[in-house]
C-alpha positions in Angstrom: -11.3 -16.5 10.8 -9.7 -14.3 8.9 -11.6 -11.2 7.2 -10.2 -9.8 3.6 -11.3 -6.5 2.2 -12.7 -6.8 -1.6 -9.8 -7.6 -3.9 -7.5 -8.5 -1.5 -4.8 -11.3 -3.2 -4.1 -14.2 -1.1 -0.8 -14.6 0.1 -0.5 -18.3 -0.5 -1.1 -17.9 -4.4 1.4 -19.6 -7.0 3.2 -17.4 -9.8 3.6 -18.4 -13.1 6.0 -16.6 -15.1 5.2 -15.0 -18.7 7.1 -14.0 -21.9 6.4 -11.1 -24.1 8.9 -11.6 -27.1 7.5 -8.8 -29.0 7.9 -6.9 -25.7 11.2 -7.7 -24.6 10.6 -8.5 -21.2 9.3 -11.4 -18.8 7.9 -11.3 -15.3 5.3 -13.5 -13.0 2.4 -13.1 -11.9 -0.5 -15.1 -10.1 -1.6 -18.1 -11.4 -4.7 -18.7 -13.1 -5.8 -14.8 -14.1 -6.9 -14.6 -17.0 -5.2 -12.6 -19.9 -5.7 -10.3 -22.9 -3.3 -8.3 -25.0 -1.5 -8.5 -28.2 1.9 -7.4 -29.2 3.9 -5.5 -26.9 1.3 -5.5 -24.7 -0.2 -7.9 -21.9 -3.0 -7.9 -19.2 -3.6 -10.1 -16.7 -6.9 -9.9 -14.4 -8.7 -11.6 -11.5 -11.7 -10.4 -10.1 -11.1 -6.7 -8.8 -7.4 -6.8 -9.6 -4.7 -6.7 -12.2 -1.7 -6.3 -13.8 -1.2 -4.3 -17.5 2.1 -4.4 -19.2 3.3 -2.5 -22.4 6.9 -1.9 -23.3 8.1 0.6 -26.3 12.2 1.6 -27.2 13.4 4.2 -25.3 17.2 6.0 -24.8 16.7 6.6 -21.2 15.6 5.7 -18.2 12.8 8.2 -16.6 13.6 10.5 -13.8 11.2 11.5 -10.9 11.4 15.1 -12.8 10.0 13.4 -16.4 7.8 11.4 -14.9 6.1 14.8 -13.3 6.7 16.3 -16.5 5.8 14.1 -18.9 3.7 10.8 -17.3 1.7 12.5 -14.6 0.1 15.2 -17.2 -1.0 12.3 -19.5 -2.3 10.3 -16.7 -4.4 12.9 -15.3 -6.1 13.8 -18.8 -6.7 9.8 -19.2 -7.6 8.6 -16.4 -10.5 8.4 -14.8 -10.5 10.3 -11.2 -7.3 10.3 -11.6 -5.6 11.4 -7.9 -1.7 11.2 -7.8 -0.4 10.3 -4.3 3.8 9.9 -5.0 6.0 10.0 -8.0 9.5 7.9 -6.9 12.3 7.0 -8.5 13.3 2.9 -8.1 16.0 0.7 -9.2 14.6 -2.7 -9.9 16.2 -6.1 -10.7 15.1 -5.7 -14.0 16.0 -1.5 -14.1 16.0 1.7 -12.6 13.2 4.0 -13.6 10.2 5.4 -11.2 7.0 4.4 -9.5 4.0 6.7 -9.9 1.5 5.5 -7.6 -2.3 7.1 -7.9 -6.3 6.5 -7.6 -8.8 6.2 -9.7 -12.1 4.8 -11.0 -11.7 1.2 -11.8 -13.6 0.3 -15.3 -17.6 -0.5 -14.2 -18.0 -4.2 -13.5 -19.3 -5.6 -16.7 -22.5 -7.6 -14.8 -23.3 -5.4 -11.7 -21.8 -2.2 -13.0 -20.0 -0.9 -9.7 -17.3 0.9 -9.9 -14.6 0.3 -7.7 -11.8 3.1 -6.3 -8.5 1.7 -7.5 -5.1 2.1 -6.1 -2.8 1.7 -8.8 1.3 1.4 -8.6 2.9 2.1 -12.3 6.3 1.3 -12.9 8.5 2.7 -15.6 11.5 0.6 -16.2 14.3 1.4 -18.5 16.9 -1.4 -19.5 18.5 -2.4 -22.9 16.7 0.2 -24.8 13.4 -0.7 -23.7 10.9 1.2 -21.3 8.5 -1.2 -19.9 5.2 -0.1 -18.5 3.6 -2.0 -15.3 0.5 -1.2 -13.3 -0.7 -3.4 -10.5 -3.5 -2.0 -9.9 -6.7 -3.5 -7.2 -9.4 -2.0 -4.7 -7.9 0.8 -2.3 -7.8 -0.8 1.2 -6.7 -4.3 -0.4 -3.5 -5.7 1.1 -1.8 -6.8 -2.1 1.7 -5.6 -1.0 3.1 -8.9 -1.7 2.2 -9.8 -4.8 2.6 -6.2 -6.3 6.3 -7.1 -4.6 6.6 -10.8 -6.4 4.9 -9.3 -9.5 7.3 -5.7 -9.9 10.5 -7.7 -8.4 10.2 -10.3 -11.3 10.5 -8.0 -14.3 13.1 -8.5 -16.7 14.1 -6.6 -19.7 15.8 -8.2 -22.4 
C-alpha cells in the first residue's frame, strides 16, 4: 500500500481547463477544487493545496535580475516566513518569464487552526502584454511535481 505525505496530489487526477477573460489567459488544473476570485484573478484550492492566479499589462517579460530586484523584496515583506530557495528564469508554452520558488506559513486551517509549512513555485509569465502571476503552492515534502507540471505547462496568454 502506498503511503502519501499530507497534501500530496494524486497522480491519476483529471484536469479541467479554465478561462479568465478579464485575465487574458487560460490554463488547467485538477478537477473538482474549489474556486474563489474575481476579475483578473482566480484561486483554486483542495485540501492543503492550491493554485492562485492574477494577471496585470506589462511591456516586458521579467528577468532573473528583476525578479531579485523587484518580486523577491515584496515577497519577503508579505509573506509569511517567507524563505527564498531559487529565483530562475523559464520559457513556457505560454511565455518566457522566471520561477521564484520559496517557503512559507500556509494560512491557519480555518477548523483545526494548524499551520502548515508551504512550498510554493511562482511563475511570472510575460506574453502579448500581459504578465500573468501563478503559484502552486502545497505542504513541503508533498510530491506534487506533476501536477505543478500539467498546471504551469498549460498556461496560455492571450
Amino acid at each position: 500500500m502506498e503511503s502519501n505525505p499530507p497534501g500530496d496530489i494524486p497522480d491519476n487526477l483529471a484536469f479541467v481547463s479554465y478561462t479568465n477573460p478579464a485575465g487574458h489567459y487560460t490554463f488547467t488544473h485538477p478537477e473538482g477544487w474549489a474556486q474563489t476570485g474575481s476579475g483578473t484573478h482566480v484561486r483554486f484550492t483542495d485540501k492543503l493545496n492550491g493554485v492562485d492566479v492574477d494577471s496585470a499589462a506589462a511591456t516586458a517579460a521579467p528577468t532573473v535580475q528583476s525578479a531579485k530586484t523587484n518580486q523577491v523584496p515584496k515577497l519577503r515583506q508579505s509573506v509569511p516566513a517567507f524563505a527564498l530557495r531559487s529565483v530562475t528564469a523559464v520559457t513556457m508554452p505560454g511565455g518566457t518569464g522566471v520561477r521564484i520558488v520559496f517557503r512559507r506559513n500556509s494560512d491557519p486551517d480555518p477548523v483545526t487552526a494548524k499551520v502548515y509549512r508551504d512550498e510554493v513555485e511562482e511563475y511570472l509569465v510575460y506574453a502579448s502584454g500581459r504578465l500573468v502571476r501563478m503559484d502552486l503552492f502545497g505542504p513541503v515534502g508533498a510530491d506534487n511535481v506533476d501536477a505543478y507540471r500539467t498546471m504551469s505547462k498549460s498556461l496560455r496568454i492571450r
